[in-house]
C-alpha positions in Angstrom: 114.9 103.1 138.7 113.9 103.9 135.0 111.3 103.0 133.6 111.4 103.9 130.1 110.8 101.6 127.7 114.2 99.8 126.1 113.9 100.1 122.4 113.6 96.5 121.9 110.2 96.6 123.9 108.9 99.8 122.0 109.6 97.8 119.1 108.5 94.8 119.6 105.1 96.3 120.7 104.8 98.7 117.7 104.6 95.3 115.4 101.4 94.3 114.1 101.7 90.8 115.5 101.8 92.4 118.8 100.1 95.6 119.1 97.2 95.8 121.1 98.2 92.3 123.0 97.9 91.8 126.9 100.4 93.7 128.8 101.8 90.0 130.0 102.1 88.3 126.6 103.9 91.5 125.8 106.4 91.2 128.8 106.5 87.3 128.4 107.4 88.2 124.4 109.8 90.3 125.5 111.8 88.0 127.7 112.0 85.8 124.8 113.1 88.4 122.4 116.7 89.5 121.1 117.4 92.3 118.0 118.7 90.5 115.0 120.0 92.0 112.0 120.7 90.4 108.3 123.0 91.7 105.3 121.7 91.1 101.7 122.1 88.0 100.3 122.7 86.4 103.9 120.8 83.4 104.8 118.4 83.9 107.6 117.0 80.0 107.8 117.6 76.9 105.4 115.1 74.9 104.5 114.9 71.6 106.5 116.9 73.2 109.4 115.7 73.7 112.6 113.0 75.6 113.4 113.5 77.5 116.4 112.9 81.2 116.0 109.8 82.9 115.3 111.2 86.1 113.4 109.1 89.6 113.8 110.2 91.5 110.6 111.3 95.5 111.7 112.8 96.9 108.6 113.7 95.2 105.1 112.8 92.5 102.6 113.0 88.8 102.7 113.1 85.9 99.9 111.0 82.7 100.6 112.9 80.2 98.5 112.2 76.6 97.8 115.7 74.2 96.7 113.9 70.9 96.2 117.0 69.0 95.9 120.6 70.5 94.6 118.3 73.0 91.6 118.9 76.5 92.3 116.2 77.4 94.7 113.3 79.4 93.3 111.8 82.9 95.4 107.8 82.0 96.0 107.6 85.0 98.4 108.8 88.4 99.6 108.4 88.8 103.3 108.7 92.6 104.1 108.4 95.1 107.4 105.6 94.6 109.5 105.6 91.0 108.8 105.9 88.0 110.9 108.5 85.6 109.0 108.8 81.7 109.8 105.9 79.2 111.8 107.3 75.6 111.0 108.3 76.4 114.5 104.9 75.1 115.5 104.1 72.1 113.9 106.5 69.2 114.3 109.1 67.7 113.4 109.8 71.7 113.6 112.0 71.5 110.3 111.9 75.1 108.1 109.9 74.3 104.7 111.6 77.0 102.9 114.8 79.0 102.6 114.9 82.4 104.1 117.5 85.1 102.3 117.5 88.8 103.0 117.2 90.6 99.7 117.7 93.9 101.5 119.4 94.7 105.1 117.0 93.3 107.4 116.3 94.5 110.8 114.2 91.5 112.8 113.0 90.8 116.4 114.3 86.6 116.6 112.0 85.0 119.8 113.1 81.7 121.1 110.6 79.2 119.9 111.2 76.1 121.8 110.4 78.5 124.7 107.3 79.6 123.3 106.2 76.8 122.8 106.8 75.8 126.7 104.9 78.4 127.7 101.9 77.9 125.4 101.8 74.1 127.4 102.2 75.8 130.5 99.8 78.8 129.7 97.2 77.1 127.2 94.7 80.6 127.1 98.2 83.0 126.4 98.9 79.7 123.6 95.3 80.2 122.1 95.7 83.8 122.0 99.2 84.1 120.1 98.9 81.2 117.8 94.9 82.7 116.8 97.5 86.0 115.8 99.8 84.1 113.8 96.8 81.8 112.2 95.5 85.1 110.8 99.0 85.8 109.0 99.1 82.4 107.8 95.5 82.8 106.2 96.6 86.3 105.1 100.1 84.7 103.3 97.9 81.6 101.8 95.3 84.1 100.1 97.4 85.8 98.5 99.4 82.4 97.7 96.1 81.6 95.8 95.9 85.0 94.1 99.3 84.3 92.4 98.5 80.8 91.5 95.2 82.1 89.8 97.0 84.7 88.3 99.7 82.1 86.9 97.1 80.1 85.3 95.5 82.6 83.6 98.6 83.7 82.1 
């Protein structure tokens, strides 16, 4: 039997979220993960859909846009490779807060996210250990939020 790694696993553990991770919240990833791929301009997420896929970002750019009613939605963000794009998956009602467009082609691992979230109620310690990952993106993203904001009232 070969053994060789597919190139969705060698991928998926090259990504910062996941490097250096237990070998089983790598293979329980894995099971959960599919290759995805976005043209520009197509629309990965809308805001106020549902929000079941936790997106691992490979290769390419993303718009976070906000619509607030029917106005033309407005970028806030660029999520680019090596990012980890979308949690509203983990708080509930588990609706996406923003619009996600690919500005460039996008590349992406998509993991089911209703299935995650099982298995962070089955497996509480392998819960603790992924969502202490993605807490340290969101702190990342909401620094540099603040940056821009400072930077915006200077101006």
């Amino acid at each position: 039997m070969d053994q060789r790694p597919t190139v969705l696993e060698q991928q998926l553990r090259a990504h910062p979220l996941v490097r250096g991770m237990p070998e089983e919240d790598i293979s329980r990833l894995l099971d959960l993960a599919r290759p995805v791929e976005f043209e520009p301009l197509e629309t990965i997420f809308d805001e106020g859909g549902e929000a079941d896929t936790l997106y691992l970002i490979l290769t390419g750019v993303v718009a976070l846009r906000v619509r607030r009613g029917h106005r033309t939605p407005r970028k806030i963000q660029s999520v680019q490779e090596g990012s980890v794009l979308g949690w509203s998956w983990l708080f509930p009602p588990y609706r996406w807060e923003f619009e996600a467009m690919a500005e460039t082609p996008v590349r992406a691992i998509a993991i089911d996210a209703r299935e995650l979230r099982r298995q962070f109620d089955a497996d509480p310690a392998f819960g603790y250990r992924f969502v202490a990952r993605i807490a340290e993106v969101m702190a990342k993203r909401l620094h540099a939020t603040r940056k821009q904001v400072i930077s915006l009232m200077g101006s």
